[in-house]
N, C-alpha and C positions, 0 to 999 in steps of 0.2 A: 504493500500500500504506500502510495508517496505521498509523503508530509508536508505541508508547504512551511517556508523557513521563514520567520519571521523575521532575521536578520536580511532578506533580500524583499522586504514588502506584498510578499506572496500571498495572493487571496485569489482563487482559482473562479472564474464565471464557472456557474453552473445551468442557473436556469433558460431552458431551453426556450421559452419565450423571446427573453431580453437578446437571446443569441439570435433569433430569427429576426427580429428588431436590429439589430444592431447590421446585421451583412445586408437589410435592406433598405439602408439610409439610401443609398445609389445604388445603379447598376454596376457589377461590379464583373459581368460575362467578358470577357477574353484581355480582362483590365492586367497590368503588371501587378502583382500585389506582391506586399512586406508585411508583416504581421511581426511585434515586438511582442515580445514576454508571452509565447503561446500557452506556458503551464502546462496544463496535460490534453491540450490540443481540442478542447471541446468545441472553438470557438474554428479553431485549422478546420477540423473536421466540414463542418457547414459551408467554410465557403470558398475546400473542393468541390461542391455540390453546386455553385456557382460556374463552373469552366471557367477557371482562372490563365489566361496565357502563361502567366510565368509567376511561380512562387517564393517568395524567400521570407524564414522564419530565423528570428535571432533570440535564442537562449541561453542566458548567461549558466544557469542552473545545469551541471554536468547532467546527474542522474535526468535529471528531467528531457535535456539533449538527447541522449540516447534514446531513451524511452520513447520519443519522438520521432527517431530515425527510423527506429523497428516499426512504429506503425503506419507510419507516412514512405515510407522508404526513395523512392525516388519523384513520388507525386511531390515532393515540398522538401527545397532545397535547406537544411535545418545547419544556421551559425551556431556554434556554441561559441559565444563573445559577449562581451561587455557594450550594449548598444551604446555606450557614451566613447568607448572607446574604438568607433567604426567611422573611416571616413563615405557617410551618406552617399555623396556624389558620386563613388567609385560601384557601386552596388549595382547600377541599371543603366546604359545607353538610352532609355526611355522613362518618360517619367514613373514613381512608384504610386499607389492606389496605397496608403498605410495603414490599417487598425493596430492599437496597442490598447490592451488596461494596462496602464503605465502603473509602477511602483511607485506609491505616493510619495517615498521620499527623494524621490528622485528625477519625480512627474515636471517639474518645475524646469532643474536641472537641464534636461532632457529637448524641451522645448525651444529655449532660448537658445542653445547649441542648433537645434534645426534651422532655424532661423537665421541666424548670425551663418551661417552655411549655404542660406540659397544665392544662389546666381542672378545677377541682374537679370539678363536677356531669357534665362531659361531654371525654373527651378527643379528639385532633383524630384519633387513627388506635384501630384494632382490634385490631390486630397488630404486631409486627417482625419483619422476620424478613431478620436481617442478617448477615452475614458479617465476623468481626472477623479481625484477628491472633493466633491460638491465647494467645499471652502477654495479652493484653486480655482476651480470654473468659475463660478462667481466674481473673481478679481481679474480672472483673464476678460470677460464679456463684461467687465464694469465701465459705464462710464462716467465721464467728472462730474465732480462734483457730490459724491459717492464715495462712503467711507472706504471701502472696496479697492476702489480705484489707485493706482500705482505704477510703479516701475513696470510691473508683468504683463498690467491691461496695453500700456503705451508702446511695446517693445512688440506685443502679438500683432497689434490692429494695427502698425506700422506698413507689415507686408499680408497682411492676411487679412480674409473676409470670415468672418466667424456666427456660427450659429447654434445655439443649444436644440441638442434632438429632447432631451428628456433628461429626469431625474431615474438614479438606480439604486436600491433599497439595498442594505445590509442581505438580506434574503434570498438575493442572487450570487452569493459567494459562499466559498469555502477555503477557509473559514470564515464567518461574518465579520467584518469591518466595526468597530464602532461607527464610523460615518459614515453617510451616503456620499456617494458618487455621482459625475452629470458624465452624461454621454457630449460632447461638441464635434462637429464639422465643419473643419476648418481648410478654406481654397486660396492659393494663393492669389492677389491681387494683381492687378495689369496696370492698373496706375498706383505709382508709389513715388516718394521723394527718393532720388538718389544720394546716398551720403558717401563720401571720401572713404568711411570706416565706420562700420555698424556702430563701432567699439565707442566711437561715440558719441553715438543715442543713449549707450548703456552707460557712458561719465554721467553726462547731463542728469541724465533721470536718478543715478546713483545718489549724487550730490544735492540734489533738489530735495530727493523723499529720506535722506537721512536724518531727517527731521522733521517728519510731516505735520508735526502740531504745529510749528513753527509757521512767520513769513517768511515771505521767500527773499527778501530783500538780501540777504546774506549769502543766500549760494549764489543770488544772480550777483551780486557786485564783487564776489570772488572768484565767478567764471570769468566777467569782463569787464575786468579790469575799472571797476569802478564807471561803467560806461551806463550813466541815469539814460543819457539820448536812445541807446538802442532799447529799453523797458518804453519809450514814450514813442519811438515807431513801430514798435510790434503792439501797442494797446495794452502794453502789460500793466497794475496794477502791485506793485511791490510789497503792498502789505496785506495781499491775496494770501494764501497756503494752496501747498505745493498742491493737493487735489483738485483747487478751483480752476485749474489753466488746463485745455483740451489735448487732446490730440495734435493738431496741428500747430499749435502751439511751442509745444516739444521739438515738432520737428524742424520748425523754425529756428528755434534758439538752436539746436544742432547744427545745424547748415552755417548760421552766423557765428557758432565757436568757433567751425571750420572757418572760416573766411578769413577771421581773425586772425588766423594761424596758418595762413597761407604766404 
């Protein structure tokens, strides 16, 4: 009997519902698919039943790799790796179709590396369509103004168009979660700000929300240099807090560090 390890975030989907729900967010017939953290392949299983063109499953979990090989054998090409430690783009000449129930502790992690990885002209997947910790989902699809709202919401809906399919109950795992889960579908975006270096989207919003009780007056006059003029051409509001300023906002102030610094 396999045990799910607690030290790798292991809570296996079981219910057969949620799973026919889940591989029917989209069509998913002669799509590339990737599937992270299969577990004990309840979820694999289903959507062979799909005609998947090409399959790849990444399993950090040895026993569970194997386990996986024997049953899948050559239907579903199975990594035994460390998804954080895989360079995405090398995995597919076409883009990837990806389901994961991501390990909550890691779910976060996980994201932002996908992200900070796509390609201007071309990204490496279609799709996401992943399974978070309902407390995560909620901060990724938050917008301002929104206790919620942060570094995580500002960094996803940057390159991505996001949408929640449903919430998912302690009752479809094993073992049960203390918390619920959201299911999201997330598509990359075709219009996006191009920045010099993702890397810093991820300053700005760093420095901004390390103090979100706080105003903002302090991160902005130590991002630039003491510069009131550029808070009074972007309409900024200095004694706003870091949640009340948008999206575009952000990506603003990004662009103009950069510029600064050119």
């Amino acid at each position: 009997m396999i045990r799910a390890k607690k030290s790798l975030g292991q809570n296996f989907l079981v219910n057969e519902n949620m799973i026919k729900k889940i591989i029917s967010v989209i069509d998913i017939t002669n799509k590339n698919i990737l599937e992270v953290g299969p577990g004990t392949g309840n979820l694999t299983n289903e959507i062979l039943k799909k005609n998947p063109n090409f399959f790849l499953a990444v399993e950090k979990d040895n026993n569970l790799a194997k386990e996986l090989q024997k049953r899948f054998h050559d239907k579903v090409n199975i990594i035994n790796n460390d998804i954080l430690k895989i360079n995405e783009n090398s995995l597919s000449e076409k883009p990837l179709t990806v389901f994961g129930n991501l390990p909550y502790n890691i779910s976060t992690e996980i994201l932002i590396k996908w992200i900070m990885n796509m390609h201007y002209k071309k990204s490496w997947f279609d799709y996401l369509i992943l399974m978070f910790q309902k407390e995560v989902a909620d901060r990724i699809i938050s917008k301002f103004n929104n206790k919620t709202y942060g570094r995580l919401s500002i960094i996803a809906n940057w390159r991505l168009n996001i949408k929640k399919i449903c919430d998912i109950g302690p009752h479809c795992f094993s073992p049960k979660p203390k918390v619920e889960s959201s299911l999201l579908l997330l598509k990359p975006k075709e219009n996006f700000i191009n920045f010099e270096s993702p890397k810093n989207l991820e300053k700005i919003t760093r420095i901004f929300f390390m103090h979100r009780r706080k105003k903002i007056k302090k991160p902005f006059l130590q991002l630039f240099d003491k510069d009131k003029y550029l808070a009074t051409k972007l309409g900024i509001d200095l004694n706003l807090r870091p949640q009340n300023l948008d999206f575009n906002t952000y990506f603003e102030l990004t662009k103009e560090y950069e510029n600064l610094r050119c």
